[in-house]
N, C-alpha and C positions, 0 to 999 in steps of 0.2 A: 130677532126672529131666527136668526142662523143659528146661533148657539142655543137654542130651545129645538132647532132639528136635529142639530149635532145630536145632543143629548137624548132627545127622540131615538135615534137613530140607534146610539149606545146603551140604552133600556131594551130593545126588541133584540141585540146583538147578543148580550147578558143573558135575555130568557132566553134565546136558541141553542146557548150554548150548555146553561142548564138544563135544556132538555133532551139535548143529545147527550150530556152527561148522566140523566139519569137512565133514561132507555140504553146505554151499555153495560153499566154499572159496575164501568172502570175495569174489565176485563176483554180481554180480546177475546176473539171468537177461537174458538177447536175448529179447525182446516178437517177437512172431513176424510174419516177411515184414521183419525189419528186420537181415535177415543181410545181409555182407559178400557183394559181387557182384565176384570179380576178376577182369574182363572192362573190357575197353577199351569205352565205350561209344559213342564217334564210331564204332571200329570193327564193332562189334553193329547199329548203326545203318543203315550205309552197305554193309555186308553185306546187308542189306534192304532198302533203298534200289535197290541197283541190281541185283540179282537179283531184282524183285518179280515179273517175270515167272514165277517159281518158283514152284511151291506148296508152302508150307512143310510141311513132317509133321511134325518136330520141334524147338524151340527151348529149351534149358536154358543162361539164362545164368549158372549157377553152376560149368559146366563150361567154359563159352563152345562148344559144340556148337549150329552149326544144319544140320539135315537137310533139302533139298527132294526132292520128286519131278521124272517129266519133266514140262518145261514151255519153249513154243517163243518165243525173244525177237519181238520183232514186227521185221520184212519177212526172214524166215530162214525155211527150212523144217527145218530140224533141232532135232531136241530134246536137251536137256540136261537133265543134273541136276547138284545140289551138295551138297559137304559143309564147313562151311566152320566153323574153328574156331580164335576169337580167346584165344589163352594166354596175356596176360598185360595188365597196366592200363596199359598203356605204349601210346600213338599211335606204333608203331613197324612200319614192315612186318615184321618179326619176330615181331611178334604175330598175325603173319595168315598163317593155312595154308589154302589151299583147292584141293580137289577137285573136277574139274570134267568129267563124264564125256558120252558120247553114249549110245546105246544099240549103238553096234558099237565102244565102249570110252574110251578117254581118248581128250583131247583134244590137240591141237597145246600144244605148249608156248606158242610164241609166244602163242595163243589165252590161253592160260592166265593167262601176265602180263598181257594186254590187261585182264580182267576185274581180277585183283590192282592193278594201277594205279587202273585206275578206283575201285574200291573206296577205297583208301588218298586217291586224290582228294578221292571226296567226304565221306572223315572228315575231310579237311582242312577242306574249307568248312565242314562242320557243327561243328569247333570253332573258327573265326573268326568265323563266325556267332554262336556261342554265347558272343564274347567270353573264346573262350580265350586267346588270343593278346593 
């Protein structure tokens, strides 16, 4: 009788372990705030950087979405807003989509690239700066 408990014993020990092996599925957990960010971050940067005049409403860089309100660059009297969204971790203008509107609708295209330029500009410094280069 003892060694048919043993053995008992070491069947239910087997399936619990199976089963805590399957419900992890042999990966450790992600400690939290230590998730994967794929977002270009010279570009997240320099996006804010030079639209600081903006006020921001919302920034999710897991999406790479930033949302401002209006806000008036200094010596201009018109206002703008942005929406500006880096998709992908590549320092590439490709990765940079932005919306750039007034309050009596978009803006000049030309306008538009002026801001995209500069933007991609200043991720450039901020990763020569940062010794990416």
């Amino acid at each position: 009788m003892t060694a048919t408990i043993r053995n008992f014993r070491f069947t239910i020990a087997a399936l619990l372990l199976a089963a805590l092996a399957a419900c992890g599925g042999g990966q450790t957990p992600t400690p939290r705030g230590a998730e994967n960010v794929a977002v270009n971050r010279y570009l997240w940067t320099a996006s804010l950087d030079v639209l600081s005049f903006l006020p921001v409403q919302s920034a999710d860089p897991f999406t790479g979405v930033i949302s401002t309100g209006y806000g008036t660059p200094p010596g201009s009297g018109r206002a703008y807003r942005a929406t500006i969204h880096v998709s992908d971790p590549a320092l590439d203008a490709r990765s940079l989509n932005l919306s750039l509107m007034t309050q009596s609708g978009p803006v000049a295209l030309e306008t538009q690239r002026a801001v995209e330029d500069a933007i991609l500009s200043r991720a450039r410094q901020l990763r020569i700066a940062d010794g990416g280069l």
